[in-house]
Biopython code that builds the backbone (N, CA, C, O; Angstrom):
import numpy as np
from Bio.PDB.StructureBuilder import StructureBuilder

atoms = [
    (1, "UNK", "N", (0.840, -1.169, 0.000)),
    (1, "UNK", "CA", (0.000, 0.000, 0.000)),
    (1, "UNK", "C", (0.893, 1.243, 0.000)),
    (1, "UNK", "O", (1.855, 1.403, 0.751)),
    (2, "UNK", "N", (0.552, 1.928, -0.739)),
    (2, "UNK", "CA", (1.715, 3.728, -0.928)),
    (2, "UNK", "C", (1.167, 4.371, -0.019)),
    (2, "UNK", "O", (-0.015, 4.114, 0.211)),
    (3, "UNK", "N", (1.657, 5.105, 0.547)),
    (3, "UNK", "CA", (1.662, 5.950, 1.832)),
    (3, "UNK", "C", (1.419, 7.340, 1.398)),
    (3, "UNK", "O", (2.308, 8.060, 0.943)),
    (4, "UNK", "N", (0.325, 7.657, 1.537)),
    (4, "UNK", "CA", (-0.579, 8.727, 1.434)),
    (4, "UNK", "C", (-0.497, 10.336, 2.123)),
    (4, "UNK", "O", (-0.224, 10.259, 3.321)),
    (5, "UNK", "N", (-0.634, 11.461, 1.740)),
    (5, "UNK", "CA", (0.235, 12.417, 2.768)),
    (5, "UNK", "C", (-0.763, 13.272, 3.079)),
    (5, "UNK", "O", (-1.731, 12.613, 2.700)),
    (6, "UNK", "N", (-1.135, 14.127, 3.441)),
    (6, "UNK", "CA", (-2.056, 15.135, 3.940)),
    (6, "UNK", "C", (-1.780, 16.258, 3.062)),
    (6, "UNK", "O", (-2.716, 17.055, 3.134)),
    (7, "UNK", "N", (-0.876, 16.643, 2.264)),
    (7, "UNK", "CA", (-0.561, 17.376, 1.288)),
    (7, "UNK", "C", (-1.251, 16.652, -0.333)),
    (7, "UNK", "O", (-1.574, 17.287, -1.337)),
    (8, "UNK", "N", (-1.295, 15.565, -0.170)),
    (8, "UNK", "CA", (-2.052, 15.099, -1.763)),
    (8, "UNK", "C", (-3.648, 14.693, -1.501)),
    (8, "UNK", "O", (-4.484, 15.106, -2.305)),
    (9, "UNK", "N", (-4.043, 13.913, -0.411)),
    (9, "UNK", "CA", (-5.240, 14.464, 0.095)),
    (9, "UNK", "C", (-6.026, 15.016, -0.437)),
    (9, "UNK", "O", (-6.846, 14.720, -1.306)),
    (10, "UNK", "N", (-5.555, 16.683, 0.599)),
    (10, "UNK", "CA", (-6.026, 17.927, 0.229)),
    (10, "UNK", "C", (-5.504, 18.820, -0.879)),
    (10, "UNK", "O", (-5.791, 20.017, -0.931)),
    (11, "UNK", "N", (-4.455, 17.991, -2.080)),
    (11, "UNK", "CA", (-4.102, 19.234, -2.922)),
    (11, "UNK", "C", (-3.327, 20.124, -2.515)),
    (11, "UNK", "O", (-3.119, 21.106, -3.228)),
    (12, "UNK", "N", (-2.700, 19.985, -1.231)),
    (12, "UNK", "CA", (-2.139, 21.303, -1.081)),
    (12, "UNK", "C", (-0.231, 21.295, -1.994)),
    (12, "UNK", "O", (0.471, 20.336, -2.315)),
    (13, "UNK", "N", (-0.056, 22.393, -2.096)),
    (13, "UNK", "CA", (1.355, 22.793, -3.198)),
    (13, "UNK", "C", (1.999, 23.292, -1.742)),
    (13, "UNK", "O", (1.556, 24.037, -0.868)),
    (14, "UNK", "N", (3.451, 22.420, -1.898)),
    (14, "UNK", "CA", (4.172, 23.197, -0.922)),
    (14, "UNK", "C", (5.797, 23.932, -1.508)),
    (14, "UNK", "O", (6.771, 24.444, -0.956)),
    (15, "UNK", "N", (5.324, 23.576, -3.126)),
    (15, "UNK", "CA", (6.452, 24.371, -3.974)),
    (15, "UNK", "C", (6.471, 26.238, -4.004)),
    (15, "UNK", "O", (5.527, 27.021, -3.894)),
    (16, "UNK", "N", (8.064, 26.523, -4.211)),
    (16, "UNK", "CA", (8.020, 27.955, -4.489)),
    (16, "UNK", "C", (8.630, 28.417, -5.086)),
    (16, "UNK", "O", (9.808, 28.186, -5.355)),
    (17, "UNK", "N", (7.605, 29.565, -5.595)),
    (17, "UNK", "CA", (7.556, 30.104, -6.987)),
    (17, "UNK", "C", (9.160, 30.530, -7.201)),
    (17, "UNK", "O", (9.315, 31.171, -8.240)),
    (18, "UNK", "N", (10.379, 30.308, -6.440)),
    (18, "UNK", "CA", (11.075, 31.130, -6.918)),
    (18, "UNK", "C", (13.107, 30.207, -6.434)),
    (18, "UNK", "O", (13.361, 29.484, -5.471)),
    (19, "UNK", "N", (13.870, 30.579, -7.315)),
    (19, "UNK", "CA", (15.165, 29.898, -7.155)),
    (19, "UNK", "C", (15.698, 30.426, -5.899)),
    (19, "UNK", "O", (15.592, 31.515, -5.334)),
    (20, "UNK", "N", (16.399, 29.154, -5.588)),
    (20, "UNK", "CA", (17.340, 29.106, -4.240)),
    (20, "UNK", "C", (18.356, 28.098, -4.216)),
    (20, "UNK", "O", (18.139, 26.891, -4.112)),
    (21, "UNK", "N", (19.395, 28.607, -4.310)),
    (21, "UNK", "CA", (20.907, 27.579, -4.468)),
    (21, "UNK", "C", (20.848, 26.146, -3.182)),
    (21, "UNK", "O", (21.718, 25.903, -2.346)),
    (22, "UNK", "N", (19.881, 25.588, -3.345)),
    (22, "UNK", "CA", (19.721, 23.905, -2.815)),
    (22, "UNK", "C", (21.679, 23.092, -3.591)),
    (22, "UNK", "O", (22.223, 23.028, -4.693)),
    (23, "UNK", "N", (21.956, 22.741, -2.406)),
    (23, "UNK", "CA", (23.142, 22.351, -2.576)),
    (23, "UNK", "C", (23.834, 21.078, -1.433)),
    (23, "UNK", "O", (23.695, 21.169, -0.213)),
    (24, "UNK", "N", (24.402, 20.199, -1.957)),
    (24, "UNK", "CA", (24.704, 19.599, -1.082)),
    (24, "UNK", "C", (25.668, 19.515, 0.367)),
    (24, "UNK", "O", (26.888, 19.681, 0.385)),
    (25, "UNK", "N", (24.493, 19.109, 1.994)),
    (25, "UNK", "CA", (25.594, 19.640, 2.884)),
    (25, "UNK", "C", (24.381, 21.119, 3.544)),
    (25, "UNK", "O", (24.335, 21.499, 4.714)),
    (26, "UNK", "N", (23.628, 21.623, 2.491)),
    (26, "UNK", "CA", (22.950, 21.988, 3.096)),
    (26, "UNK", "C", (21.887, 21.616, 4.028)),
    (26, "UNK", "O", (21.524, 20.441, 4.087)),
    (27, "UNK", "N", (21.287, 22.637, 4.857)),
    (27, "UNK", "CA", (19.879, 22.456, 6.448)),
    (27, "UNK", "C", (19.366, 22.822, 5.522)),
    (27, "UNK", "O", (19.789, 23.619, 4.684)),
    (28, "UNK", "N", (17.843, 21.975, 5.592)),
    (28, "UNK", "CA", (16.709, 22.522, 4.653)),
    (28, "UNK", "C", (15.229, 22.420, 5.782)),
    (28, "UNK", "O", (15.332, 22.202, 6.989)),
    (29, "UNK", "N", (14.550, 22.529, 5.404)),
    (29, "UNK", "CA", (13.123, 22.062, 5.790)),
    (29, "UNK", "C", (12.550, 22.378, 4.463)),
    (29, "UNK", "O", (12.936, 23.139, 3.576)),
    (30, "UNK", "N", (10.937, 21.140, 4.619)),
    (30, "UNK", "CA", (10.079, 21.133, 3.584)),
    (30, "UNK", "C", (8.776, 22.200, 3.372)),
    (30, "UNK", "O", (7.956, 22.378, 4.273)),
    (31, "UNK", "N", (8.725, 22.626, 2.556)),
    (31, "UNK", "CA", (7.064, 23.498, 2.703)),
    (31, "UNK", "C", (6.975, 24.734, 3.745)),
    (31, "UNK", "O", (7.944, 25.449, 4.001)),
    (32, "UNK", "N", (5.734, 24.889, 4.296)),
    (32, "UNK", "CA", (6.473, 25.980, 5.647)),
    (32, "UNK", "C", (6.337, 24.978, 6.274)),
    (32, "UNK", "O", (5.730, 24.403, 5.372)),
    (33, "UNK", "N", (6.366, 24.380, 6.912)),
    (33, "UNK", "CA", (6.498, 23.994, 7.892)),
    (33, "UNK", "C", (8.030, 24.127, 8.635)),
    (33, "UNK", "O", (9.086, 23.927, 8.035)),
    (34, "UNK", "N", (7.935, 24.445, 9.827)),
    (34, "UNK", "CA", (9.475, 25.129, 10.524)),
    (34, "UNK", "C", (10.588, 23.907, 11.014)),
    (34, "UNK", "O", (11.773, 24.175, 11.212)),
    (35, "UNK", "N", (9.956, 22.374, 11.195)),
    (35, "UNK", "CA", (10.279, 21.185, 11.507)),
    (35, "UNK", "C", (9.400, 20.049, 10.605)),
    (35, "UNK", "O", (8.320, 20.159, 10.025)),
    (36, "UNK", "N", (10.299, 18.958, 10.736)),
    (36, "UNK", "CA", (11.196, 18.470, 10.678)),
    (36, "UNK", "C", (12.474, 19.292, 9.941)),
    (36, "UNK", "O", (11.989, 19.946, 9.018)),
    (37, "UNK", "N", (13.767, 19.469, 10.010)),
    (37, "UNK", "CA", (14.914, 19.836, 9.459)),
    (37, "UNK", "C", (15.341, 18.310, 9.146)),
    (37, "UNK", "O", (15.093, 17.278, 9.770)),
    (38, "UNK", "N", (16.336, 18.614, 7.528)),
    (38, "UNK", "CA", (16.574, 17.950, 7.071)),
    (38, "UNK", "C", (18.366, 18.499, 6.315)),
    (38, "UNK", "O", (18.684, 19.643, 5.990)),
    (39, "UNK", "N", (19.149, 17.346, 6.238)),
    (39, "UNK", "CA", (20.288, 17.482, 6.201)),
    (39, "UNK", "C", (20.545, 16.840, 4.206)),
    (39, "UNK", "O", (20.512, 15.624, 4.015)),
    (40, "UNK", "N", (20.761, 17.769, 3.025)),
    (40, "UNK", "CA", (20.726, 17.700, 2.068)),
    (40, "UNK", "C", (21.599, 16.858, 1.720)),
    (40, "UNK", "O", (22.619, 17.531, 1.874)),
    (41, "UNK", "N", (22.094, 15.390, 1.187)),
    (41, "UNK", "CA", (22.499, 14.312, 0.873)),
    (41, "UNK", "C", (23.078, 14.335, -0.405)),
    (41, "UNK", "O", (24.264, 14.062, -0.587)),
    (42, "UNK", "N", (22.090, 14.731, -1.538)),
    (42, "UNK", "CA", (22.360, 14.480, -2.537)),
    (42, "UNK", "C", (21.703, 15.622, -3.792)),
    (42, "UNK", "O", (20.477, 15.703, -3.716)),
    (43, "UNK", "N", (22.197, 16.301, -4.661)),
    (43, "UNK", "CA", (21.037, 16.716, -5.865)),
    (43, "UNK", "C", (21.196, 16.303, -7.051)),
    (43, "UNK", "O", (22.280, 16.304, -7.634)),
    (44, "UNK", "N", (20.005, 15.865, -7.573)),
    (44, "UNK", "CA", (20.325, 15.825, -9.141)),
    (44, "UNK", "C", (19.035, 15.885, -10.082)),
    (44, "UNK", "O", (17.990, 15.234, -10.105)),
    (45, "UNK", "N", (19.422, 16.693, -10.669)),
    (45, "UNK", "CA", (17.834, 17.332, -11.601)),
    (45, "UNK", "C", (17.649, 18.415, -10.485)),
    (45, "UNK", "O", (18.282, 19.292, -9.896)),
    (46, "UNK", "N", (16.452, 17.859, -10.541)),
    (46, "UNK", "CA", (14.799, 18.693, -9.726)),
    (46, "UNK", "C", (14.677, 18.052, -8.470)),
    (46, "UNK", "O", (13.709, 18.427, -7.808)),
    (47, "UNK", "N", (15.664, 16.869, -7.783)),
    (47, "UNK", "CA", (15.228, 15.718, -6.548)),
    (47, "UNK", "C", (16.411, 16.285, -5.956)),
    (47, "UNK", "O", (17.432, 16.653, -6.537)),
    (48, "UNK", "N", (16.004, 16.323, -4.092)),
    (48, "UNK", "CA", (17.030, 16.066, -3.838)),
    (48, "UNK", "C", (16.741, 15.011, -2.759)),
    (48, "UNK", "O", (15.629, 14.789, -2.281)),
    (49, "UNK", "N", (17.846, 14.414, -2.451)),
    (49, "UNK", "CA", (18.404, 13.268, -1.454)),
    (49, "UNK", "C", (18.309, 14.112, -0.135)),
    (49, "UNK", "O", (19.145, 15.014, -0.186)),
    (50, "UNK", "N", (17.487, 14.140, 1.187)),
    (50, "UNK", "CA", (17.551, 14.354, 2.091)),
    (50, "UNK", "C", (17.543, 13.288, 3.373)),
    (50, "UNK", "O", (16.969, 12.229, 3.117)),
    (51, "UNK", "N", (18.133, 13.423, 4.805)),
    (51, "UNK", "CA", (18.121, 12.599, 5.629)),
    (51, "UNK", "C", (17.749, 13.943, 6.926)),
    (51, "UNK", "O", (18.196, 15.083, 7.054)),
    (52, "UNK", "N", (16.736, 13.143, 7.729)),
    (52, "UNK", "CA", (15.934, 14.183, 8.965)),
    (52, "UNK", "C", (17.149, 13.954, 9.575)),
    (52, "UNK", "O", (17.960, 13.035, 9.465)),
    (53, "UNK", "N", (17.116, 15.375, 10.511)),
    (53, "UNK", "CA", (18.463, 15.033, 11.543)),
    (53, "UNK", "C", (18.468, 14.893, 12.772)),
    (53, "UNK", "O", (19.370, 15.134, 13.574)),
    (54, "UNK", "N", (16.975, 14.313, 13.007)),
    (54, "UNK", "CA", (16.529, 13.506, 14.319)),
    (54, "UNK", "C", (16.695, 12.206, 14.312)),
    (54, "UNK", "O", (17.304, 11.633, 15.215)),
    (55, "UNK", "N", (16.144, 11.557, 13.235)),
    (55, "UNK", "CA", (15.357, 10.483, 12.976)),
    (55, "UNK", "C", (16.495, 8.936, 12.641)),
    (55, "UNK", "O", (16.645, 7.807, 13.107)),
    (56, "UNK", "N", (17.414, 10.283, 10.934)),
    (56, "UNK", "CA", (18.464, 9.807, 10.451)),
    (56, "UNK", "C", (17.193, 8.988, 9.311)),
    (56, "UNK", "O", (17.451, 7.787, 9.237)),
    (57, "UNK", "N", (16.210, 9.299, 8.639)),
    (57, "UNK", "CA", (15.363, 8.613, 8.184)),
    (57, "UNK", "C", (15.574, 9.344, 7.012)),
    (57, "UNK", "O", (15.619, 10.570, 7.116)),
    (58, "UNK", "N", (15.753, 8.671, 5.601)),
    (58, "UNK", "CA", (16.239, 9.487, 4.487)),
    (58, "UNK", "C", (14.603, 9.317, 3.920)),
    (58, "UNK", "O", (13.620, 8.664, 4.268)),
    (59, "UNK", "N", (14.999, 10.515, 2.613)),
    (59, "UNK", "CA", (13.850, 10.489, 1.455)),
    (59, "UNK", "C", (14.018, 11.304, -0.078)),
    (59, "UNK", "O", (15.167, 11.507, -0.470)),
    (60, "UNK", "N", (13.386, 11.554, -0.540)),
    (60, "UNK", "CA", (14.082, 12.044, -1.693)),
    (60, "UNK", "C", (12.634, 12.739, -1.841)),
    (60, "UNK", "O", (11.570, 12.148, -1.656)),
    (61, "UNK", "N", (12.788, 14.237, -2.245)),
    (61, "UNK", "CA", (11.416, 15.351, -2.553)),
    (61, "UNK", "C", (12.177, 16.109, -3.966)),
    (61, "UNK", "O", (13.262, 16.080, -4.547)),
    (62, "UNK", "N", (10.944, 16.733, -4.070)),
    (62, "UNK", "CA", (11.398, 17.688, -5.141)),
    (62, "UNK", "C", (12.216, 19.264, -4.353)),
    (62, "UNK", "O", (12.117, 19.838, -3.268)),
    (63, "UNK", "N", (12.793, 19.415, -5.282)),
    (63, "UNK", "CA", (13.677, 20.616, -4.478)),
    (63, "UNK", "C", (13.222, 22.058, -4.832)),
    (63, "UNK", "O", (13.829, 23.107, -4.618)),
    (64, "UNK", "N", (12.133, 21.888, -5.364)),
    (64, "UNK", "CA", (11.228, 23.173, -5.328)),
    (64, "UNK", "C", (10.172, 23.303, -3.793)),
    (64, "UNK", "O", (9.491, 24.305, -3.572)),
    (65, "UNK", "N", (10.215, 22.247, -2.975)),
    (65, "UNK", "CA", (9.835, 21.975, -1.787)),
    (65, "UNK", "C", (10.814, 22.273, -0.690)),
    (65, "UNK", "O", (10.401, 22.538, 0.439)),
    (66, "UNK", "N", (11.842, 22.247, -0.917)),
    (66, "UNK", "CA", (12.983, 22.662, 0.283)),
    (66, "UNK", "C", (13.186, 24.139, 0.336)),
    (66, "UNK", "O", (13.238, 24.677, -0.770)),
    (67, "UNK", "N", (13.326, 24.991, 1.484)),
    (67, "UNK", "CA", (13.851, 25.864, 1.777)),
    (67, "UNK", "C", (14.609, 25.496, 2.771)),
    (67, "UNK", "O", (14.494, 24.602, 3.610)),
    (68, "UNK", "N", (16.197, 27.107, 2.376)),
    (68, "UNK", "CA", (17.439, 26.507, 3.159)),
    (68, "UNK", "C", (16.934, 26.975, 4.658)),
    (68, "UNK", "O", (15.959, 27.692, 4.884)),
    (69, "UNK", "N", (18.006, 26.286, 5.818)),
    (69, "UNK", "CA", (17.473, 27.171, 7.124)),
    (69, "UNK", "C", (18.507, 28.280, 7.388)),
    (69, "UNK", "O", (19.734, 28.189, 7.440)),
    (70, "UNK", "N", (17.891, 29.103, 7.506)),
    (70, "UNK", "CA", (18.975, 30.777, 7.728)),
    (70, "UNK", "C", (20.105, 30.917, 6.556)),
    (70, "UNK", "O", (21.196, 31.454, 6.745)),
    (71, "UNK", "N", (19.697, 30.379, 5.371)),
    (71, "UNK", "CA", (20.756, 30.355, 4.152)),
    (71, "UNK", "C", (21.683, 30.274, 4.326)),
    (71, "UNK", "O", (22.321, 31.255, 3.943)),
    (72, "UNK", "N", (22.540, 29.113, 5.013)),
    (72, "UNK", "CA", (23.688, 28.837, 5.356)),
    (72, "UNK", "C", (23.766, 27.299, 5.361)),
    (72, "UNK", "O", (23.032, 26.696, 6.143)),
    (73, "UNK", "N", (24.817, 26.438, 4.339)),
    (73, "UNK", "CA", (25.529, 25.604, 5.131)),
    (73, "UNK", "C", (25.410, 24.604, 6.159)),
    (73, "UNK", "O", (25.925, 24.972, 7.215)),
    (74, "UNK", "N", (24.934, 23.539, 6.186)),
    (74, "UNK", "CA", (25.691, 22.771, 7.861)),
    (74, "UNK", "C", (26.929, 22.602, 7.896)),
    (74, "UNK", "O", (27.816, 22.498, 7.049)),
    (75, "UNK", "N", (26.865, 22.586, 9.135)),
    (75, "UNK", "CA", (28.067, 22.564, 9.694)),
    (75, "UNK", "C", (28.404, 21.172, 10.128)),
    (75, "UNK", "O", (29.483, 20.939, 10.672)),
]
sb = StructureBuilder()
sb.init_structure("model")
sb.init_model(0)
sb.init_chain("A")
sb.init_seg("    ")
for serial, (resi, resn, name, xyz) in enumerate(atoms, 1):
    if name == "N":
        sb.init_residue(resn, " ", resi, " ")
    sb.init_atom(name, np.array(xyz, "f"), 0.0, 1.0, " ", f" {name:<3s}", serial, name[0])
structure = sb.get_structure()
């Protein structure tokens, strides 16, 4: 069974309208939402490779869904 999200549901878009240097090594989070943070793994295309940095639970989104946190880098 595929695992269903509360964002397809209801339709909701958590893409934005606009470019941001998504790069690997970067803190991201998805959509607004302010948590979960996620530690950027991998990019290629339009996907990127993310792993939560609680959880350590990877996934792969579109990277029109990530914003960086405080536009910087992890450390």
């Amino acid at each position: 069974m595929a695992q269903i999200s509360y964002s397809d549901v209801y339709d909701i878009s958590h893409d934005r309208d606009y470019d941001e240097d998504i790069q690997t090594g970067d803190m991201v989070r998805t959509g607004p939402n302010l948590y979960p943070h996620f530690t950027v793994m991998a990019v290629v295309g339009d996907k990127v490779w993310v792993r939560n940095t609680e959880t350590g639970a990877d996934g792969i989104t579109g990277i029109t869904r990530c914003r960086k946190i405080n536009g910087a880098p992890a450390t």
